[in-house]
C-alpha positions as CSV (number, residue, x, y, z in Angstrom):
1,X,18.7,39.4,-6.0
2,X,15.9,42.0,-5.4
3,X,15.1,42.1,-1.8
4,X,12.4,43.9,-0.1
5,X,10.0,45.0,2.7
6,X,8.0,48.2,2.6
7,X,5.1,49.3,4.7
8,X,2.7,52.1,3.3
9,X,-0.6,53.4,5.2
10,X,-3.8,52.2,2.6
11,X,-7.1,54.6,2.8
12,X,-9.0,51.4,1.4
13,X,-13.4,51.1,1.2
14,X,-13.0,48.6,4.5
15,X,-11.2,51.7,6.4
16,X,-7.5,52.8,7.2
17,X,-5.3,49.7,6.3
18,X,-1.0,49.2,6.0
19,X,0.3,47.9,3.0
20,X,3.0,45.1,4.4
21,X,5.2,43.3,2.0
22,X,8.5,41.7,1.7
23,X,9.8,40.0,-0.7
24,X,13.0,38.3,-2.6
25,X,13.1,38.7,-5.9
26,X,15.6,35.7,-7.9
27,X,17.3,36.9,-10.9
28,X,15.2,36.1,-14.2
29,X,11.8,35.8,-12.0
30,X,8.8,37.0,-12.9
31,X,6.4,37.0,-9.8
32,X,2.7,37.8,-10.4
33,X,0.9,40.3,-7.8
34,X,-3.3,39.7,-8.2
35,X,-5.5,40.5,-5.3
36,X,-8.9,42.6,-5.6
37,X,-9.0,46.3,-6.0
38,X,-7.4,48.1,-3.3
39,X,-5.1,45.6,-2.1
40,X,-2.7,47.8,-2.7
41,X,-0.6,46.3,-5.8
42,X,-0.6,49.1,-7.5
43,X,1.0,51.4,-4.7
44,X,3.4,48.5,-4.3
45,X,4.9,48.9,-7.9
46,X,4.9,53.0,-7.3
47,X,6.7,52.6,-4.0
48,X,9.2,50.2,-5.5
49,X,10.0,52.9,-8.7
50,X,10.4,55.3,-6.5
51,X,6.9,57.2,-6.9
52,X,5.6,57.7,-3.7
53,X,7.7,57.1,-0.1
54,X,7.2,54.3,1.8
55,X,6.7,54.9,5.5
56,X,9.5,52.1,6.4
57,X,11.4,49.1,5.4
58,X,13.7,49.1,2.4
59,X,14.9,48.4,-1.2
60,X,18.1,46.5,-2.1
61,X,18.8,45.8,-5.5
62,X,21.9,43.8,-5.9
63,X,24.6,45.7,-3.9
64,X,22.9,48.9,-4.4
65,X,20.4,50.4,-1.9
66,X,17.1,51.9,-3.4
67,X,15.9,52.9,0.0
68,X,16.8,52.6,3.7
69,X,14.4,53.6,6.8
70,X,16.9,52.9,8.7
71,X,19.9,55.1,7.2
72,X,17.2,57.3,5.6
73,X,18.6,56.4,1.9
74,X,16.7,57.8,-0.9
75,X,17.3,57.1,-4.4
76,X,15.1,59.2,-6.3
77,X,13.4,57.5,-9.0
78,X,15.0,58.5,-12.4
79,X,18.0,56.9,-10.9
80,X,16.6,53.9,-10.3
81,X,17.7,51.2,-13.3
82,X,13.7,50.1,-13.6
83,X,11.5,49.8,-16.4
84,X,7.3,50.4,-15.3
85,X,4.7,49.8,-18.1
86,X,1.7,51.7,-16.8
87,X,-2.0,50.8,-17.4
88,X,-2.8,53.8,-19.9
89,X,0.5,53.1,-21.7
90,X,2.0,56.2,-20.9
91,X,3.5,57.2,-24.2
92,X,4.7,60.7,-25.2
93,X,2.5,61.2,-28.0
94,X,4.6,64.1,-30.0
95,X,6.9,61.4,-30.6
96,X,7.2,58.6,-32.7
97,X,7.7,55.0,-32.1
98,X,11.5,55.2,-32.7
99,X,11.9,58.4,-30.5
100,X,10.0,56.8,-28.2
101,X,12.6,54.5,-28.1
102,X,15.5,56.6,-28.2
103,X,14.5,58.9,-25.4
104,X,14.8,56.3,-23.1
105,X,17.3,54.5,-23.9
106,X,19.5,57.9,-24.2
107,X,22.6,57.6,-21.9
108,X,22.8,53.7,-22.2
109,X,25.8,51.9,-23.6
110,X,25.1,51.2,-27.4
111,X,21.5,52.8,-27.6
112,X,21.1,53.0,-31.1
113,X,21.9,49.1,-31.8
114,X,19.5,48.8,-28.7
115,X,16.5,50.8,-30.1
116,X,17.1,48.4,-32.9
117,X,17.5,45.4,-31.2
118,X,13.9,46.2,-29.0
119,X,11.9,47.3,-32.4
120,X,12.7,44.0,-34.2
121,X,11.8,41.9,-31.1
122,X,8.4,43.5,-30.5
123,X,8.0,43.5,-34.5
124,X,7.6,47.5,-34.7
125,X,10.3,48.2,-37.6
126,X,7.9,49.1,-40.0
127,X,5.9,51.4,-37.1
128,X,9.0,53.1,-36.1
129,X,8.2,56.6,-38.4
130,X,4.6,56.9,-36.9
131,X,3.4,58.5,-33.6
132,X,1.0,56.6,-31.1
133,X,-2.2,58.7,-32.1
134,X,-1.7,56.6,-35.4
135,X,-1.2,52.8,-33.6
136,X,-3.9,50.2,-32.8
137,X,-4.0,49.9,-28.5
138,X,-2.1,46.1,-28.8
139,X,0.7,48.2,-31.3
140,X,0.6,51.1,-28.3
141,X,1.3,48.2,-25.8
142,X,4.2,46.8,-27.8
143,X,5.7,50.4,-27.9
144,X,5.2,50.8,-24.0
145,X,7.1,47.4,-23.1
146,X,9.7,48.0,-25.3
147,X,10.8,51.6,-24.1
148,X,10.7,49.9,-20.6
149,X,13.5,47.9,-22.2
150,X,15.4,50.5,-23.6
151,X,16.7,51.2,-20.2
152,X,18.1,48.2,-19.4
153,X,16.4,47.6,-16.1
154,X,17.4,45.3,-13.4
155,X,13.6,45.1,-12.7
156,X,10.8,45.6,-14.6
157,X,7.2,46.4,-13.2
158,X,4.3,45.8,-15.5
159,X,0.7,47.2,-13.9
160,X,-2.1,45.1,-15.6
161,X,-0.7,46.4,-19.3
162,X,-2.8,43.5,-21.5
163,X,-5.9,44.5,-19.5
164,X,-7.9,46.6,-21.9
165,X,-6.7,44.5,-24.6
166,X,-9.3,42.4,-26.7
167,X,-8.7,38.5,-26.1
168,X,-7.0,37.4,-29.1
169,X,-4.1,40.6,-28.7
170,X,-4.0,39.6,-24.5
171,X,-2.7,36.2,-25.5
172,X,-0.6,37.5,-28.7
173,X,1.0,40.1,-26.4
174,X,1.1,37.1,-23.4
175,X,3.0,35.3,-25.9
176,X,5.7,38.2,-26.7
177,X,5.8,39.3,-23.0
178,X,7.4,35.3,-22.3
179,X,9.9,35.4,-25.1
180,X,11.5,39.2,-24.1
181,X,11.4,38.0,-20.7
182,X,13.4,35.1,-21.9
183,X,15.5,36.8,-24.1
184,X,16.4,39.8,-21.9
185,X,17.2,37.8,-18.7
186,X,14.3,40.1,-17.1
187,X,13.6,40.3,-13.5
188,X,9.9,41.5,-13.5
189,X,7.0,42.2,-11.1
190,X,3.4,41.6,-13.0
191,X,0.0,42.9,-11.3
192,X,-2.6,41.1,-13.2
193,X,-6.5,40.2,-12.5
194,X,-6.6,37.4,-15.3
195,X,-5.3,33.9,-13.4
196,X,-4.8,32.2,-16.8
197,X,-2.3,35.2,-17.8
198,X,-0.9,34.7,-13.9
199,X,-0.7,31.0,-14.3
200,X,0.6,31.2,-18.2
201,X,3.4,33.8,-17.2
202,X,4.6,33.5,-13.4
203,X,6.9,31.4,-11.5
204,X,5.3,32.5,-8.0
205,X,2.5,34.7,-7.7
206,X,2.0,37.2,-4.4
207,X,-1.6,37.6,-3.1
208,X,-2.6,40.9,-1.5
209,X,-5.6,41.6,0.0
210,X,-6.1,44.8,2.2
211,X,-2.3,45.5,1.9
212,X,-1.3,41.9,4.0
213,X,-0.1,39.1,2.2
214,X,-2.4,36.0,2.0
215,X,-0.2,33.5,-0.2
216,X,2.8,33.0,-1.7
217,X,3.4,30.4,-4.3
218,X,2.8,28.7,-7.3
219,X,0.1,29.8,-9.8
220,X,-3.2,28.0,-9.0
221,X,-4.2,26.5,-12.6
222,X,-7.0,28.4,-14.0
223,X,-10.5,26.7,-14.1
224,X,-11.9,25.2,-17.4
225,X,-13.2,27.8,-19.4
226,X,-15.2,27.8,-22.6
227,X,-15.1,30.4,-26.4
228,X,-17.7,32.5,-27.4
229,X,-18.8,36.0,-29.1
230,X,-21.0,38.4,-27.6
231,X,-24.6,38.2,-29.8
232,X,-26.5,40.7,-27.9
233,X,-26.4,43.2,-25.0
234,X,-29.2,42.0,-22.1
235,X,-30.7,44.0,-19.4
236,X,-29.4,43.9,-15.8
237,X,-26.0,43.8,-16.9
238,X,-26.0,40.2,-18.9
239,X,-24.5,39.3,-22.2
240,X,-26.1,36.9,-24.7
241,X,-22.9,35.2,-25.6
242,X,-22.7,32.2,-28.6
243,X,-20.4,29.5,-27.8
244,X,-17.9,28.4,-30.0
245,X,-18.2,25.5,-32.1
246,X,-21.9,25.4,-31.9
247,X,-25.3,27.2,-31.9
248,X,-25.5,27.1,-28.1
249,X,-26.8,30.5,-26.3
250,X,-25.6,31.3,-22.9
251,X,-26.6,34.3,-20.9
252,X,-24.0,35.7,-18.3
253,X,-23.0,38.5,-16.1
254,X,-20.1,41.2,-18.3
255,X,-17.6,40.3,-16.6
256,X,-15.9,43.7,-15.2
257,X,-13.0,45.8,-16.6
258,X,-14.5,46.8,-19.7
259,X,-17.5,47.4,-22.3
260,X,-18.5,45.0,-24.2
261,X,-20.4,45.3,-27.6
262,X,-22.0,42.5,-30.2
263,X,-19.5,40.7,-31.6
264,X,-16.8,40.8,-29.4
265,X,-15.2,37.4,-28.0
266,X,-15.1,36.3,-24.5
267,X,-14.1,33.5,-22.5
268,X,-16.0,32.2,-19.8
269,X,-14.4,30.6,-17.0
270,X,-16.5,27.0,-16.1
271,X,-16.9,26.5,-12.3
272,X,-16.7,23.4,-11.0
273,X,-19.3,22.0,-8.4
């Protein structure tokens, strides 16, 4: 059992807000974290690795104490058993894939059969010899979730890492985040914008908004949501996107996150009246 309540002062757009959450985390539970931008889920996963200091509450992990208010208990991060897959990735880029690897899991029991282990999973074998400058930004993000493996954490924190992925490698890399999860008995914490990837992945999802929780629960089901491919870049911010299956044109609002370009597929989420 994870087990947790921190408190952090925000400096959000709406003014000075505190960042107050607690929560239990099951063993082999991944719980989603969504909420608009600074809600503060991103300062939730740093205070939980031990990046920045909380200004109360505490960490338990198992029998172990991460932090303590209270006792004024401190364990600094490197010696916190936790894997964190930032947004950029991350990677040391003088090294390769392999090395990668091998740096972190370096001090684990069996880490060369490990390093092994992860690279077959996340189908890198035959990328193991080249450095990240040389992989595709889905191959990076394979790279990135499996060194968070290499060190065996009890909990791993994942902070939107399919985001600036095109669709077809989001759901590909969806798809391999379930089976390691699976496989590896994870405990994991997921920030994530994308309530399909929430609903597809999560057993309870945490909303945030101005650092206070809203909801706790199930995944709502995503709404109906329809295939195309970006024909043409509009003014004013609208895309001219085909829809799969057809000739029909729709024009929408880019959705945000990213460029677009022609050619690119999107999926548009149907509202219902």
């Amino acid at each position: 059992m994870i087990d947790f309540h921190l408190r952090k002062a925000l400096h959000t757009a709406a003014g000075p807000r505190t960042l107050d959450v607690a929560l239990a985390l099951a063993p082999g539970e991944l719980v989603a974290v969504s909420g608009p931008s600074g809600a503060g889920k991103t300062t939730l996963l740093r205070l939980l690795a031990g990046l920045d200091r909380p200004d109360g509450g505490f960490v338990r992990v198992e029998k172990q104490v991460w932090y303590e208010q209270e006792t004024r208990r401190w364990l600094p991060p490197q010696r916190r058993p936790l894997g964190f897959v930032f947004q950029d990735y991350a990677l040391f880029p003088h090294l390769t894939v392999r090395e990668n690897l091998a740096f972190a899991a370096a001090g684990q029991p069996g880490a060369g059969p490990l390093v092994t282990e992860l690279l077959d999973a996340f189908e890198l074998a035959e990328l193991a010899p080249r450095r990240p400058g040389a992989l595709s930004g889905g191959q990076q993000q394979r790279v990135a979730l499996a060194r968070a493996l290499a060190r065996r954490p009890r909990l791993l924190l994942l902070d939107e890492p399919l985001a600036a992925l095109d669709l077809p490698t989001r759901q590909r890399l969806q798809q391999v985040l379930a089976d390691v999860h699976q496989r590896f008995g994870l405990t994991t914490l997921l920030v994530s914008h994308d309530p399909a990837e929430i609903a597809r992945l999560a057993h309870r999802v945490v909303e945030l908004d101005l650092g206070q929780v809203r909801r706790v629960g199930p995944p709502a089901l995503p709404a109906p949501a329809l295939a195309g491919r970006v024909v043409a870049l509009l003014p004013g911010g609208l895309l001219r996107v085909q829809l799969a299956g057809g000739p029909a044109l729709v024009d929408v609002p880019a959705p945000p996150g990213r460029a677009y370009a022609p050619g690119d597929a999107l999926v548009l989420t149907v509202g219902v009246q």
